[in-house]
Biopython code that builds the backbone (N, CA, C, O; Angstrom):
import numpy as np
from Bio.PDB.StructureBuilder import StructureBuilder

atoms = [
    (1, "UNK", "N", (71.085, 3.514, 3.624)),
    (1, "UNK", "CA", (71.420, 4.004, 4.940)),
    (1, "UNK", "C", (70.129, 4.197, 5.737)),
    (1, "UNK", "O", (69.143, 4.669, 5.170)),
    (2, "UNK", "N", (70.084, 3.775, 7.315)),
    (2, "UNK", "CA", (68.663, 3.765, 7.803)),
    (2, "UNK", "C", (69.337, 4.880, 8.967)),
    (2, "UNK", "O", (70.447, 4.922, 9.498)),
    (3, "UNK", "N", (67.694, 6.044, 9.129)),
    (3, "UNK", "CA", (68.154, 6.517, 10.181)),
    (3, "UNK", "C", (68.295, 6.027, 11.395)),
    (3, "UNK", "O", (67.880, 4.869, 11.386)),
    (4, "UNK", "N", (68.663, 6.328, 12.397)),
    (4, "UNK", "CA", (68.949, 5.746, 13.828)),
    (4, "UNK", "C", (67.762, 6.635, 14.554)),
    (4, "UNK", "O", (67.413, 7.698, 14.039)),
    (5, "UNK", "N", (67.164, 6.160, 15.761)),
    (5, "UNK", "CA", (66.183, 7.239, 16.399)),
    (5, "UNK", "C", (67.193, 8.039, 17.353)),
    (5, "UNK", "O", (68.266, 7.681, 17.838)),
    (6, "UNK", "N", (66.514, 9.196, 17.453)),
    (6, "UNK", "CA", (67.079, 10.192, 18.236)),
    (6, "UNK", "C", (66.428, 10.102, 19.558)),
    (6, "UNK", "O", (65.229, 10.262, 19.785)),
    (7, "UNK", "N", (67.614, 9.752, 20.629)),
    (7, "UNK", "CA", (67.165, 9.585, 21.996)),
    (7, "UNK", "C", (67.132, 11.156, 22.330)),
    (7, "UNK", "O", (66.401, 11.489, 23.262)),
    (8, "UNK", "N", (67.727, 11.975, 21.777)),
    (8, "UNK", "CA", (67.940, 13.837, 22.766)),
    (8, "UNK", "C", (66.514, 13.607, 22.554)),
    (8, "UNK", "O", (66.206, 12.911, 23.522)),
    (9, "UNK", "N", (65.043, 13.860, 21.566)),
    (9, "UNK", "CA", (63.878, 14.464, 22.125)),
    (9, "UNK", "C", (63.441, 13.633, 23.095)),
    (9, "UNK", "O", (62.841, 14.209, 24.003)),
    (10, "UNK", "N", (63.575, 12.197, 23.213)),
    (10, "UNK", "CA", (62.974, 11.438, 24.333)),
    (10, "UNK", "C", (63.715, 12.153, 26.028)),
    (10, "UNK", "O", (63.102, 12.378, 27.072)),
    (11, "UNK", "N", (64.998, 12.322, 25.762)),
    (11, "UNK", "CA", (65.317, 12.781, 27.046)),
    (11, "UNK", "C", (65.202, 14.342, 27.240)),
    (11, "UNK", "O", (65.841, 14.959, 28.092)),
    (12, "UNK", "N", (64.531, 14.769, 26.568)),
    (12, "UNK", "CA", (64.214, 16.033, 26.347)),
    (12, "UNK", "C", (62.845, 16.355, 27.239)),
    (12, "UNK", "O", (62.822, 16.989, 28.294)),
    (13, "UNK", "N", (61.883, 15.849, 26.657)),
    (13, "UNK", "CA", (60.748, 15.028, 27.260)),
    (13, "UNK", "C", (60.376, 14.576, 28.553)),
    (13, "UNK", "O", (59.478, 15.007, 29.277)),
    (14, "UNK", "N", (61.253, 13.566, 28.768)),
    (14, "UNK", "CA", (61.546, 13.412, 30.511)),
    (14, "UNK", "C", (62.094, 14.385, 31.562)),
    (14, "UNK", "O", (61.921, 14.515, 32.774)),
    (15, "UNK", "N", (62.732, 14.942, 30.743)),
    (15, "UNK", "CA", (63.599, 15.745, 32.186)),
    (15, "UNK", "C", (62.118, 17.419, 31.731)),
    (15, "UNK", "O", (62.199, 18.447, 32.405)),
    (16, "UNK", "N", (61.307, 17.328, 30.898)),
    (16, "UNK", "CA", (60.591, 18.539, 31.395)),
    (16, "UNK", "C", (59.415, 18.055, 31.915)),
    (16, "UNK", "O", (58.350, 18.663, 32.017)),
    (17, "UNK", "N", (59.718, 16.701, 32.303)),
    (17, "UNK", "CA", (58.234, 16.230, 32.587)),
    (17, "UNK", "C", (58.726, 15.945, 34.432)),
    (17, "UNK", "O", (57.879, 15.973, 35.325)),
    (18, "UNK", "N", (59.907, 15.741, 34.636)),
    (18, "UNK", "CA", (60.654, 15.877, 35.796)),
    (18, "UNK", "C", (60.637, 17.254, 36.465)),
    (18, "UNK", "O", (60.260, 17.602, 37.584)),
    (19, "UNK", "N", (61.192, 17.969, 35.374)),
    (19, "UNK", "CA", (60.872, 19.724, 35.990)),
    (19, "UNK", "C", (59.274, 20.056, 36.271)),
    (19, "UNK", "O", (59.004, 20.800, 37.213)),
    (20, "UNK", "N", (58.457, 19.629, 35.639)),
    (20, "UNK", "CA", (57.482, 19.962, 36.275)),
    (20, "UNK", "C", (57.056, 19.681, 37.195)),
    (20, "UNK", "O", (56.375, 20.501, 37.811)),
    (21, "UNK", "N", (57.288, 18.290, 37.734)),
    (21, "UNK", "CA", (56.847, 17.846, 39.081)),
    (21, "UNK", "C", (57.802, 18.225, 39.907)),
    (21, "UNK", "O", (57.573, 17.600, 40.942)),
    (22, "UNK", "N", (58.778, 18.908, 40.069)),
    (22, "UNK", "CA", (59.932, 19.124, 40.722)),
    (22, "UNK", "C", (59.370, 20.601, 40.994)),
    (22, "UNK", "O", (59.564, 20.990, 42.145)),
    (23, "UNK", "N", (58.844, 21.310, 40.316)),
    (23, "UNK", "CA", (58.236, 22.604, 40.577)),
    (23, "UNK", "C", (56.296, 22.418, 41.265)),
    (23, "UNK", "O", (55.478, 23.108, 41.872)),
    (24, "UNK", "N", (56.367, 21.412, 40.822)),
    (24, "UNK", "CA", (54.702, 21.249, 41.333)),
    (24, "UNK", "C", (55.178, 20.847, 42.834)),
    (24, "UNK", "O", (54.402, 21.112, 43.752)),
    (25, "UNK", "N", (56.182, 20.338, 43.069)),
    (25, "UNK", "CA", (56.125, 19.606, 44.866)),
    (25, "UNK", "C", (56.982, 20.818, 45.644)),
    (25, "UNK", "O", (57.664, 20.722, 46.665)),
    (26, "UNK", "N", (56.744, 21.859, 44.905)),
    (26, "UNK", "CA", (57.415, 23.186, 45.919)),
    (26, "UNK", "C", (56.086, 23.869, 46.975)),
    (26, "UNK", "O", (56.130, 24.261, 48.142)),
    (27, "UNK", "N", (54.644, 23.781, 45.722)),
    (27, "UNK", "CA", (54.026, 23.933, 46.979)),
    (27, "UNK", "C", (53.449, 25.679, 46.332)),
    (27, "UNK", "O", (52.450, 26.187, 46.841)),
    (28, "UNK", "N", (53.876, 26.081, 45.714)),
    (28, "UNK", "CA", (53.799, 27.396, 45.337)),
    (28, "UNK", "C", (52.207, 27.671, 44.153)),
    (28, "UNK", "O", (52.087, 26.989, 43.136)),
    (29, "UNK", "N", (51.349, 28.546, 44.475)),
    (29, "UNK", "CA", (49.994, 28.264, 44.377)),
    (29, "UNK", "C", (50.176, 29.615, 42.853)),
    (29, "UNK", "O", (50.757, 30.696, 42.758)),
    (30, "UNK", "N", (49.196, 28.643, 41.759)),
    (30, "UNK", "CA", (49.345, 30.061, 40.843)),
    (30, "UNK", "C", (48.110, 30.799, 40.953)),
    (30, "UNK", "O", (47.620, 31.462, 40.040)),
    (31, "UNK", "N", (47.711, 30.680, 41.912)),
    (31, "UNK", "CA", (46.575, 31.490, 42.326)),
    (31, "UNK", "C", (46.915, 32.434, 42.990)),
    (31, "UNK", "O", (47.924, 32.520, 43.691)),
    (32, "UNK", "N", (45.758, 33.529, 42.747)),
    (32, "UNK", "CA", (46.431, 35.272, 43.339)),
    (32, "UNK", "C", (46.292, 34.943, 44.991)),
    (32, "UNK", "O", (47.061, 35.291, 45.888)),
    (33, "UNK", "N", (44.888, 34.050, 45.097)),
    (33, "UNK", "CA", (44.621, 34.113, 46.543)),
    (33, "UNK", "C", (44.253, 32.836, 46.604)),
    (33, "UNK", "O", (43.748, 32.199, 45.680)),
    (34, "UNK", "N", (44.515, 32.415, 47.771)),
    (34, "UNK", "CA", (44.188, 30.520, 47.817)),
    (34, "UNK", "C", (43.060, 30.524, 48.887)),
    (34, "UNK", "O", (42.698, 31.496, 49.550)),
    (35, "UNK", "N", (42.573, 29.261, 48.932)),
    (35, "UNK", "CA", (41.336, 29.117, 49.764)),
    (35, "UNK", "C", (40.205, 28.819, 49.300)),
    (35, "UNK", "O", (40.164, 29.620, 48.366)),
    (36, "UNK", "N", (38.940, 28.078, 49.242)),
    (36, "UNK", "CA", (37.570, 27.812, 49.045)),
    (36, "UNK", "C", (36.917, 28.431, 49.889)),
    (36, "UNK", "O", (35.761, 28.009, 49.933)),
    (37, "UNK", "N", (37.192, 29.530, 50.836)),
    (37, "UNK", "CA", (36.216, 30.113, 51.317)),
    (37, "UNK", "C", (36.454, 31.759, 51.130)),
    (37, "UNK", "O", (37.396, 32.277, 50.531)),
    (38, "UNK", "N", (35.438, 32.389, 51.748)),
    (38, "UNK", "CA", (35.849, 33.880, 51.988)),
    (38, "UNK", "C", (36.892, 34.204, 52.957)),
    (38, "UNK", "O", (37.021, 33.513, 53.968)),
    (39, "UNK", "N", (37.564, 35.099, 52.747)),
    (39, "UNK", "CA", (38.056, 35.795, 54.033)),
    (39, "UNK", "C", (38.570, 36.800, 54.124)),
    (39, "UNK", "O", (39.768, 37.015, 53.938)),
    (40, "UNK", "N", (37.431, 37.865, 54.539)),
    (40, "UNK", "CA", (38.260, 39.546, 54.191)),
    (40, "UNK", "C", (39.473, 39.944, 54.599)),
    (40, "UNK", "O", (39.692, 41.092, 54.215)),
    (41, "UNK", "N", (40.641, 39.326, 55.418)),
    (41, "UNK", "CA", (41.947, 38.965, 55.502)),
    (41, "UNK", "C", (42.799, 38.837, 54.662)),
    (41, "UNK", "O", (43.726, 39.546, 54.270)),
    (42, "UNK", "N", (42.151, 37.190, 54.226)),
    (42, "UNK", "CA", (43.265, 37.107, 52.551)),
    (42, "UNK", "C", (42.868, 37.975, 51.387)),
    (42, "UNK", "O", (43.561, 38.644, 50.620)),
    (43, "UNK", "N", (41.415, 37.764, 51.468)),
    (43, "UNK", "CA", (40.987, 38.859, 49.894)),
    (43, "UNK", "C", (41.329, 39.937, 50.015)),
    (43, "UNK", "O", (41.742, 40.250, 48.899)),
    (44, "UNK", "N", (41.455, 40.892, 50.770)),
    (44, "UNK", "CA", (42.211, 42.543, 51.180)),
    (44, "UNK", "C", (42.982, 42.640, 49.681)),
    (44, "UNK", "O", (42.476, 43.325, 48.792)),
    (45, "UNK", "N", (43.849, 42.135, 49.533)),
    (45, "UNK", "CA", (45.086, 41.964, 48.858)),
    (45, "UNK", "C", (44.377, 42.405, 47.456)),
    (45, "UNK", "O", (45.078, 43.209, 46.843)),
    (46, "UNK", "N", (42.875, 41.995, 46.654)),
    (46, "UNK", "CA", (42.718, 41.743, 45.894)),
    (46, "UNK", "C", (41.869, 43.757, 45.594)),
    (46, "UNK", "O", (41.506, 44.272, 44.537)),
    (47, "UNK", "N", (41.857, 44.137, 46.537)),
    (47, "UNK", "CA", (41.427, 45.703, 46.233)),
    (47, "UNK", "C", (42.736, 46.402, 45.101)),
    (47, "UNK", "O", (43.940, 46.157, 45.032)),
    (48, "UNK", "N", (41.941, 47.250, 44.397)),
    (48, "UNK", "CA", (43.198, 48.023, 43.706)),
    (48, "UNK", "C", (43.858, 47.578, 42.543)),
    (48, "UNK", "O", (44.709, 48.205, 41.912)),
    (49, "UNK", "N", (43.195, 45.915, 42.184)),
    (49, "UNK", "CA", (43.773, 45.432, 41.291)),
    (49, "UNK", "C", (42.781, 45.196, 39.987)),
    (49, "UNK", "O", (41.583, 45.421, 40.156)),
    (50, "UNK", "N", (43.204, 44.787, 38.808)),
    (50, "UNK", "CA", (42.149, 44.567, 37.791)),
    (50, "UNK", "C", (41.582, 42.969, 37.733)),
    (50, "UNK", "O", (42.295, 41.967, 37.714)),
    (51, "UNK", "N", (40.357, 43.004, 37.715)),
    (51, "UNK", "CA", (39.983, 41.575, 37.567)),
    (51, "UNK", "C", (40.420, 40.970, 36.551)),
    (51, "UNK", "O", (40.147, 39.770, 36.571)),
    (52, "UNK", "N", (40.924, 41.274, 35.771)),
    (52, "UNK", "CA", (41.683, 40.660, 34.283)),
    (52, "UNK", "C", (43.246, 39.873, 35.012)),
    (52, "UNK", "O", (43.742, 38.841, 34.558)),
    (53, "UNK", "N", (43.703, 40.516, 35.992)),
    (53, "UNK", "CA", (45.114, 39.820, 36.187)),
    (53, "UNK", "C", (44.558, 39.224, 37.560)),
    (53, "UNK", "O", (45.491, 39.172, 38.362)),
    (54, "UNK", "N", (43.532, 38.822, 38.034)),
    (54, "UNK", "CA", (43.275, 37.983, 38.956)),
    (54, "UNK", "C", (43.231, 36.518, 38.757)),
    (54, "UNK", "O", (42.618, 36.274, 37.718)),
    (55, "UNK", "N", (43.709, 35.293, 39.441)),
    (55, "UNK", "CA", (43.591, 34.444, 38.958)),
    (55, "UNK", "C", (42.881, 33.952, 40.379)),
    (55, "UNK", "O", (43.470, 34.210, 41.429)),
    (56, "UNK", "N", (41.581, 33.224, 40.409)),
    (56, "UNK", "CA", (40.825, 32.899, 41.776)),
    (56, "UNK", "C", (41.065, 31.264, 41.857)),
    (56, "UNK", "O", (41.261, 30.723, 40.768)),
    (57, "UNK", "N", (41.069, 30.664, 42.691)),
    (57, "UNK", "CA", (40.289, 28.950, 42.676)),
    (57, "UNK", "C", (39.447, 28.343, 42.411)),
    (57, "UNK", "O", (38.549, 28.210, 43.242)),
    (58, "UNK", "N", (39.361, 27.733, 41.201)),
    (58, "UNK", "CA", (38.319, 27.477, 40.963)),
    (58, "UNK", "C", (36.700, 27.058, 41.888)),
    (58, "UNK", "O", (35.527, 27.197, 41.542)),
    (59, "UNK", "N", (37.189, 26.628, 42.884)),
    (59, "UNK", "CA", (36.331, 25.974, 44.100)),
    (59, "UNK", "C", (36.329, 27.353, 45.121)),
    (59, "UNK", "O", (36.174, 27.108, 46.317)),
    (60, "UNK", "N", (36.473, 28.622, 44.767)),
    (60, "UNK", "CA", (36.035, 29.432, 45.564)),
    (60, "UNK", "C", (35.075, 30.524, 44.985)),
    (60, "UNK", "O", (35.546, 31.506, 44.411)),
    (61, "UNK", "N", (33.551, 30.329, 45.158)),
    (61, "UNK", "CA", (32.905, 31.155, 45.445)),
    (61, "UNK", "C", (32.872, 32.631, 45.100)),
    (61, "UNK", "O", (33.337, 33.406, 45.935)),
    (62, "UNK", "N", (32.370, 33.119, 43.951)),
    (62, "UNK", "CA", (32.953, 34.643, 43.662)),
    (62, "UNK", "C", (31.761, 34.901, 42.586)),
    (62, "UNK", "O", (31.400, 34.107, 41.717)),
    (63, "UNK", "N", (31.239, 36.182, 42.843)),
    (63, "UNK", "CA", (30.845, 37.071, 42.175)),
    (63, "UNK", "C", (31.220, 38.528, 42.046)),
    (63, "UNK", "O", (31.576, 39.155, 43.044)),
    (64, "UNK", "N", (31.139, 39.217, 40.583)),
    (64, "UNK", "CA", (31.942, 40.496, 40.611)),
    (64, "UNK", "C", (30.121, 41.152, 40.042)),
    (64, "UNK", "O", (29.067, 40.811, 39.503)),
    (65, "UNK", "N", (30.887, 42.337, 40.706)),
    (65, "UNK", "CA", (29.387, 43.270, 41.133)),
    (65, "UNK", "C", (29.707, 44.279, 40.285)),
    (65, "UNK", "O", (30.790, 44.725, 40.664)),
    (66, "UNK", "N", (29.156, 45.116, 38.928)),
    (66, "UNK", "CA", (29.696, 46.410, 38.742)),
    (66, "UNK", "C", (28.804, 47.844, 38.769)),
    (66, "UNK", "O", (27.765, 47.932, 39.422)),
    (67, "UNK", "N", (29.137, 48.513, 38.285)),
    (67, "UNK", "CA", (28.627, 49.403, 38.921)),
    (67, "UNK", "C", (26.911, 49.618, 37.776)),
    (67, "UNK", "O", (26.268, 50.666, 37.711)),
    (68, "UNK", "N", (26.736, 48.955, 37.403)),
    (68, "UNK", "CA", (25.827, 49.191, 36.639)),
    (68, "UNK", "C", (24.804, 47.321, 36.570)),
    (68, "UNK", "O", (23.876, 47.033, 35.815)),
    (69, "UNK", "N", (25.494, 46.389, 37.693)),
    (69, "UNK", "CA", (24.985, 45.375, 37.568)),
    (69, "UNK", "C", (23.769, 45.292, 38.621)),
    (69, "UNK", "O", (23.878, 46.018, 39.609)),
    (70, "UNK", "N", (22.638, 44.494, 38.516)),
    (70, "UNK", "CA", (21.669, 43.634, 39.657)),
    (70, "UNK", "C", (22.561, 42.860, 41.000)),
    (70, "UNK", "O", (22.618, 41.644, 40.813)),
    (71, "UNK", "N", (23.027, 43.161, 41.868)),
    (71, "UNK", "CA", (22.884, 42.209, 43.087)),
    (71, "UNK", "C", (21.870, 41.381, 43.621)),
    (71, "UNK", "O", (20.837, 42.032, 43.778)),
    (72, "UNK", "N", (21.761, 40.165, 43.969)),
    (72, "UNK", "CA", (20.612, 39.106, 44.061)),
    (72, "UNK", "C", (20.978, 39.583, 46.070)),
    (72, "UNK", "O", (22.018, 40.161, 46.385)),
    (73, "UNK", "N", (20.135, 39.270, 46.887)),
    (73, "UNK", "CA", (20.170, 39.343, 48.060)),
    (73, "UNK", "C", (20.361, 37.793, 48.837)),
    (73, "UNK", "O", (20.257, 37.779, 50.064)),
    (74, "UNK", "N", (20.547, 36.929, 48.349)),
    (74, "UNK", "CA", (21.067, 35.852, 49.013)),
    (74, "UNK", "C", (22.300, 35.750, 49.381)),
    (74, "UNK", "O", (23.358, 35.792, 48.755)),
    (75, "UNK", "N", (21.939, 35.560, 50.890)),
    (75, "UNK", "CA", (24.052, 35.295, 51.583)),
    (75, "UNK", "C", (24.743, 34.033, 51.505)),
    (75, "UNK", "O", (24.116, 33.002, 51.746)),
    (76, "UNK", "N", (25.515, 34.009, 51.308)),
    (76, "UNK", "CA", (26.684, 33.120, 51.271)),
    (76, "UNK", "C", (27.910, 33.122, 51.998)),
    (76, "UNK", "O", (28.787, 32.853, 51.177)),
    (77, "UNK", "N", (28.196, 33.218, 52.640)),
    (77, "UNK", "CA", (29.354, 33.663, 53.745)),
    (77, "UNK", "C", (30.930, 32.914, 52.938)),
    (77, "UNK", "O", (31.991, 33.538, 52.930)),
    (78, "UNK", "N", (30.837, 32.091, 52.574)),
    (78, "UNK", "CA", (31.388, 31.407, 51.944)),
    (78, "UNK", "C", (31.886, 32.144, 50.416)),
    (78, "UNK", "O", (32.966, 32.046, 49.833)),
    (79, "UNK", "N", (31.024, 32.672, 50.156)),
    (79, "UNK", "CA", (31.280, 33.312, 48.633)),
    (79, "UNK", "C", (32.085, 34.830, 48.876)),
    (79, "UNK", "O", (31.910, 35.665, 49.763)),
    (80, "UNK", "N", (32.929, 34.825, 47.839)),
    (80, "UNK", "CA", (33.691, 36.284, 47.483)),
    (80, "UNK", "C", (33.010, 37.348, 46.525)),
    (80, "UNK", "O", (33.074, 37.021, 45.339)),
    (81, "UNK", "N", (32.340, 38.610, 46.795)),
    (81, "UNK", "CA", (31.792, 39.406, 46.105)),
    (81, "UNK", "C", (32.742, 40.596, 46.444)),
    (81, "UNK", "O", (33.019, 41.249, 47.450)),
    (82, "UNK", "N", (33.272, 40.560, 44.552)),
    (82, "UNK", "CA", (33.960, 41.696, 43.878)),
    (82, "UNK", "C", (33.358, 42.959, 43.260)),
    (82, "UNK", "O", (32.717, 42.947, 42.209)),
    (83, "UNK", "N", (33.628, 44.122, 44.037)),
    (83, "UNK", "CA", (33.009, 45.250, 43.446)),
    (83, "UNK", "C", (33.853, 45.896, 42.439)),
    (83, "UNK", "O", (34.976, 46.354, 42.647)),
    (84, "UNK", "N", (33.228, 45.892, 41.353)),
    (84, "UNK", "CA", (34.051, 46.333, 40.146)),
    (84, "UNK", "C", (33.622, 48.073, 39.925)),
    (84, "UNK", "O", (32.613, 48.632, 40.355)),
    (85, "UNK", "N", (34.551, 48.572, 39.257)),
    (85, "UNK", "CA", (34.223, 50.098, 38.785)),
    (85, "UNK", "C", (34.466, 49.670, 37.305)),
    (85, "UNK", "O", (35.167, 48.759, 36.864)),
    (86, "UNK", "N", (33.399, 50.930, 36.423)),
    (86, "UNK", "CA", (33.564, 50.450, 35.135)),
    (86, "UNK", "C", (34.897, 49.905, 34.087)),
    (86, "UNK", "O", (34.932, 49.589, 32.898)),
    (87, "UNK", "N", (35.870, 49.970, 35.103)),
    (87, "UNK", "CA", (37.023, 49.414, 34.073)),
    (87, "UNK", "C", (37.435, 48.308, 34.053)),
    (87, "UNK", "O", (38.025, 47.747, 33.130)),
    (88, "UNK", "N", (37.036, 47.732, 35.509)),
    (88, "UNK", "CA", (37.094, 46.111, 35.475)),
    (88, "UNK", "C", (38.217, 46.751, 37.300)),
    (88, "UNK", "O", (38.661, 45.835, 37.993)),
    (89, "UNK", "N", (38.398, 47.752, 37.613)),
    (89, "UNK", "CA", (38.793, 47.458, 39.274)),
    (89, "UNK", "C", (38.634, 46.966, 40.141)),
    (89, "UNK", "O", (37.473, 46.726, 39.810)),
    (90, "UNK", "N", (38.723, 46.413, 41.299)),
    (90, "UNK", "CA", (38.345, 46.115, 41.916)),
    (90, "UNK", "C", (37.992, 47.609, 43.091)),
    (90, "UNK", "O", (38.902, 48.403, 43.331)),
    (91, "UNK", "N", (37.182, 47.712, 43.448)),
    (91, "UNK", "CA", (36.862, 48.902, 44.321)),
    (91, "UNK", "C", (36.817, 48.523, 45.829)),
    (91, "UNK", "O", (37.142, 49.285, 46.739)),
    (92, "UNK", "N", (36.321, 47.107, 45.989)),
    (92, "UNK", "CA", (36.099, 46.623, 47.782)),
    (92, "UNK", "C", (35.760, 44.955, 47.345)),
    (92, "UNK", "O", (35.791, 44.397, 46.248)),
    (93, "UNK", "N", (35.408, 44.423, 48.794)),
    (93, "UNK", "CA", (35.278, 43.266, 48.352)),
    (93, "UNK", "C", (34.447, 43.122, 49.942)),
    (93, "UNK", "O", (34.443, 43.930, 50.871)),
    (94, "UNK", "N", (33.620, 41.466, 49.806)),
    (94, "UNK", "CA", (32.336, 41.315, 50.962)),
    (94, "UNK", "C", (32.822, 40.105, 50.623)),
    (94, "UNK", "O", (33.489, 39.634, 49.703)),
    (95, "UNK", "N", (32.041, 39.530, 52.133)),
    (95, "UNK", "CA", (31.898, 38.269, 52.275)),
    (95, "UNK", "C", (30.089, 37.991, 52.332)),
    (95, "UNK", "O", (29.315, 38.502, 53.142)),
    (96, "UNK", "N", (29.752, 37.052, 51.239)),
    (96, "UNK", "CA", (28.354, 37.097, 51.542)),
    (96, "UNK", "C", (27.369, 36.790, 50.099)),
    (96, "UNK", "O", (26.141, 36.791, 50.178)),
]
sb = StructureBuilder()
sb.init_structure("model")
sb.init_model(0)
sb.init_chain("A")
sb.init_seg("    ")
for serial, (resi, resn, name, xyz) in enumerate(atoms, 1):
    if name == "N":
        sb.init_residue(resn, " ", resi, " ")
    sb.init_atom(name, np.array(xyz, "f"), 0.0, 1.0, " ", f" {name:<3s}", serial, name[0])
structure = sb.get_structure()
């Protein structure tokens, strides 16, 4: 007796490879905050929260500052600087 192949994992397969692009063309960002640049507007949002459940863009610009770290004095207007308190909070946030 020979087995037969099983088409269910092949169509198993397709239709989650369908759902994913069916959820990717909604448009919906898994990023906390979207954008490659600064903008104390959108970043607001990001006060109050822990940098552990932040998820940034990769292509945006960010340094987290804590309370016991060196700040370098070069601006960046472009870049996101996160002020952390020792637990990993966010306390404020700059553009620069």
């Amino acid at each position: 007796m020979t087995a037969t192949p099983r088409p269910t994992l092949r169509v198993t397969l397709i239709g989650a490879s369908l759902l994913t692009l069916a959820l990717g063309a909604c448009g919906a960002s898994p990023y906390t905050v979207d954008g490659a640049q600064c903008s104390p507007e959108r970043h607001q949002s990001l006060v109050g929260r822990n940098i552990g459940e932040v998820l940034l863009p990769p292509n945006l610009r960010k340094r987290e500052v804590g309370p016991e770290r060196v700040m370098t004095r070069d601006f960046n207007p472009a870049r996101l600087t996160m002020f952390l308190d020792a637990k990993g909070w966010i306390t404020g946030i700059a553009c620069g």
